[in-house]
C-alpha positions as CSV (number, residue, x, y, z in Angstrom):
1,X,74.3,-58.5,56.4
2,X,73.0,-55.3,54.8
3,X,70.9,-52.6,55.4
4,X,68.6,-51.0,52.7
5,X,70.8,-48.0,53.7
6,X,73.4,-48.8,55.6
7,X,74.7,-47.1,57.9
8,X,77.5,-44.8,57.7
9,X,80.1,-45.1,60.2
10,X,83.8,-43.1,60.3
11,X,86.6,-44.8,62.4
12,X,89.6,-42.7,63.5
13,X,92.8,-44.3,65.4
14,X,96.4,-44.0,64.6
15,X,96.8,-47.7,65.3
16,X,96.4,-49.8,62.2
17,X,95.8,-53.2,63.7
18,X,92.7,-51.8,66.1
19,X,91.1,-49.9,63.1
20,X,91.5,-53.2,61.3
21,X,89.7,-55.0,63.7
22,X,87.1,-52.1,63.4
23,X,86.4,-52.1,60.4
24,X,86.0,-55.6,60.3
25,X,83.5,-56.1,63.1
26,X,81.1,-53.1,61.4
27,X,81.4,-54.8,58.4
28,X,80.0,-57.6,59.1
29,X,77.0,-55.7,60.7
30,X,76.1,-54.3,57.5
31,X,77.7,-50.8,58.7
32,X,79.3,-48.5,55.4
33,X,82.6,-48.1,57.6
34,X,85.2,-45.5,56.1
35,X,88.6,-45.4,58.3
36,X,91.4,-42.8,58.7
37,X,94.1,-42.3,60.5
38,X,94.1,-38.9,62.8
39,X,92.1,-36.0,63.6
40,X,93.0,-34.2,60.5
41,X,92.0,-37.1,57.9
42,X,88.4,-37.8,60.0
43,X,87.8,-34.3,59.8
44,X,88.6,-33.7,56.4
45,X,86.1,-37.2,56.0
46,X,83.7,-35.9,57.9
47,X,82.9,-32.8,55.9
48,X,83.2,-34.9,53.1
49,X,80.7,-37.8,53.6
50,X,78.6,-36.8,56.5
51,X,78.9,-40.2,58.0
52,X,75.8,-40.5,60.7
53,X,78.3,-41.7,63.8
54,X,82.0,-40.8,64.5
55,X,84.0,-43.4,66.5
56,X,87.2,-41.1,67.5
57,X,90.7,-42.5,69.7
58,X,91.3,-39.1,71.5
59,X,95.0,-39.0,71.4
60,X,95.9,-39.1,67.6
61,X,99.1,-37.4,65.5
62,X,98.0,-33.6,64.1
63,X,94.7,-33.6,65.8
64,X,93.7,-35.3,68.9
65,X,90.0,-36.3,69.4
66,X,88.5,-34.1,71.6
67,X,89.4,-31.5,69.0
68,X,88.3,-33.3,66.3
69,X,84.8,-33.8,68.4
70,X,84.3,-30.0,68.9
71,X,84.8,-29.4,64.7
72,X,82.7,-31.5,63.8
73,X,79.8,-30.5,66.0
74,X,80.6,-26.8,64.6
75,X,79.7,-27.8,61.8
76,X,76.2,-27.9,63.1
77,X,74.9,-30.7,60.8
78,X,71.1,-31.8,60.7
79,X,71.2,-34.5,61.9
80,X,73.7,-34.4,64.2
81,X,76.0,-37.3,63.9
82,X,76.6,-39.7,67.5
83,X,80.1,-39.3,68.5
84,X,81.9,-41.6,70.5
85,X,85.4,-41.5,71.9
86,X,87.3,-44.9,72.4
87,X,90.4,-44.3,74.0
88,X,93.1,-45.3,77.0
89,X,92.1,-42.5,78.9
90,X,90.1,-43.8,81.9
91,X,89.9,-41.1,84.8
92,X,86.5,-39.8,85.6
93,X,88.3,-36.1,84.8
94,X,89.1,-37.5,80.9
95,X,86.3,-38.7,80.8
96,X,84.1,-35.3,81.6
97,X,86.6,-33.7,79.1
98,X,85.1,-36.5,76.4
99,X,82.0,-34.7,77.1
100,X,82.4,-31.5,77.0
101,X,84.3,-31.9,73.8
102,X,81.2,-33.0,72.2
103,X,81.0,-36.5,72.6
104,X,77.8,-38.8,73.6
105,X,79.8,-42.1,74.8
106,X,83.5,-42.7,76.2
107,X,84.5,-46.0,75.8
108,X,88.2,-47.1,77.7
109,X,90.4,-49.5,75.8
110,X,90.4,-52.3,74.7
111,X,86.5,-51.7,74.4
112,X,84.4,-54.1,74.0
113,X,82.8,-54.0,70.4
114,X,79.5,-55.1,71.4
115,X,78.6,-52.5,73.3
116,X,79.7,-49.6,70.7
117,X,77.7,-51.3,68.6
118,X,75.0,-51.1,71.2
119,X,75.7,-47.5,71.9
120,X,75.3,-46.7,67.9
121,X,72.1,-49.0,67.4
122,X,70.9,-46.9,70.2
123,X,70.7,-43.8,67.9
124,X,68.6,-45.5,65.0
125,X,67.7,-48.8,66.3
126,X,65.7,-48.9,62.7
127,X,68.7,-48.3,60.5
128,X,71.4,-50.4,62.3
129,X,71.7,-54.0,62.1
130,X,72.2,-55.9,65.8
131,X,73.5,-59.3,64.1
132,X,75.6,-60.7,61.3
């Protein structure tokens, strides 16, 4: 399915079977879905093509999440993209570090797909696609 303007979506884990699986799912909701695999690439993608949400693993080779999280909401951008952390940290205290880091969801792995995609449509329910 597709969008008269899709939407764009960045996907950042350092495993390459779950961002696989991500981009997969997105795709097939009609998402534009660009993937990388740490903190340094998304950013660096981020500046680049100003995707509209951010779906970040927090513990990444050369630039963890959270870090990741706070650049990119320097950046101050208008809109401001949703970012959501999907990671194997599960403690209430990890997760009130998600959002002080500048995240607006933390989902624990393995997260259930559906409701990311939930989470994002929330955002634009106009511009995201709910089914395949």
């Amino acid at each position: 399915m597709s969008t008269a303007k899709a939407t764009r979506l960045l996907i950042a884990d350092d495993d390459p079977d779950l961002l696989a699986a991500y981009a997969l799912f997105f795709d097939a909701y009609g998402y534009d879905v660009r993937i990388v695999g740490d903190g340094v690439d998304a950013l660096a993608e981020y500046r680049m093509w100003r995707p509209d949400a951010v779906l970040l693993d927090i513990q990444m080779p050369r630039l963890d999440g959270r870090a990741a999280a706070r650049q990119i909401r320097s950046v101050r951008a208008s809109p401001a993209p949703m970012l959501l952390a999907v990671t194997s940290l599960s403690s209430p205290s990890e997760r009130a570090e998600s959002f002080r880091a500048g995240f607006d969801y933390h989902f624990v792995k393995p997260a259930q797909l559906p409701a990311i995609l939930t989470a994002i449509a929330s955002c634009a329910p106009s511009a995201l696609p709910l089914a395949p």
